[in-house]
Residue, then its C-alpha position, 0 to 999 in steps of 0.5 A: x539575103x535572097x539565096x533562091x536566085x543563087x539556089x536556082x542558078x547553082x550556088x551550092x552553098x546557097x542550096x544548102x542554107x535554105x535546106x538547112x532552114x526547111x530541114x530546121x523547120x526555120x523557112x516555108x518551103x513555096x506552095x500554100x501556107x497550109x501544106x508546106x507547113x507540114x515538116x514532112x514536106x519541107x524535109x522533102x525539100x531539103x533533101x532535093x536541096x541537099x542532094x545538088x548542094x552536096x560535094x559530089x567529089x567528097x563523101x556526104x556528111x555526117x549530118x546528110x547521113x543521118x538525114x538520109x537514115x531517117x528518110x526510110x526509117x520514119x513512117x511519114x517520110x515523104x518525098x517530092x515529085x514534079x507532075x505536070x510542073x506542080x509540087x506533089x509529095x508521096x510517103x517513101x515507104x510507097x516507093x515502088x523500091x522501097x525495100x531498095x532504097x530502105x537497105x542502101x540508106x539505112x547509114x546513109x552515103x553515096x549510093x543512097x543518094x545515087x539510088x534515091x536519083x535512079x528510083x525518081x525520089x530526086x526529081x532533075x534539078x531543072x524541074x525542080x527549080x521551074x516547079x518552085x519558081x511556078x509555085x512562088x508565082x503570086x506569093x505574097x507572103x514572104x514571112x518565113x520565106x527570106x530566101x525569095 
């Protein structure tokens, strides 16, 4: 099934499909082969997935808090950012409020995610699916790439 169309279009559920499969290492995020090959990357996909799949009115769930944890304990935890409509990712420990976000997501939670959206780690959903979508331009290869 093609989850990116639904994914783009809102489908939360989709969202959380495909960022359960980067997370997974399962599916390449879009991008050259070589880079979204790192895992690093595609956690930085799944994260911004996760973040607008997520039920806003529940708690995140036990896995989200687990992952969010590990965000800002591991050293190469990177996340994405939108410059100029391209895909470009950055470790977390260089946040500008890094100390911030390393305090509020130590167990993960609402105000982890809420934080990570204020400090810029989440990137709006709209430049987000507009990046993917110019990344996917032209793509050819479409192993480990189902969701398209």
């Amino acid at each position: 099934m093609k989850l990116w169309p639904l994914a783009k279009h809102g489908d939360k559920k989709a969202m959380r499909i495909i960022a359960s499969e980067f997370a997974a290492g399962d599916l390449l995020p879009p991008g050259p082969v070589s880079a979204a090959s790192k895992p690093s990357e595609k956690i930085a996909h799944a994260l911004v997935l996760l973040y607008y799949g997520h039920d806003s009115s529940h708690p995140p769930k036990k896995g989200m808090d687990l992952f969010l944890s590990e965000l800002v304990s591991v050293k190469t935890a990177q996340y994405l950012y939108i410059d100029s409509g391209e895909i470009k990712f950055e470790t977390v420990r260089n946040a500008p409020t890094y100390a911030t976000i390393k305090s509020l997501c130590a167990h993960g939670g609402a105000s982890c995610l809420n934080r990570l959206s204020i400090d810029g780690l989440i990137p709006s959903f709209q430049l987000y699916t507009d990046a993917v979508d110019r990344a996917l331009q032209g793509v050819t290869i479409t192993c480990r790439r189902e969701y398209l």
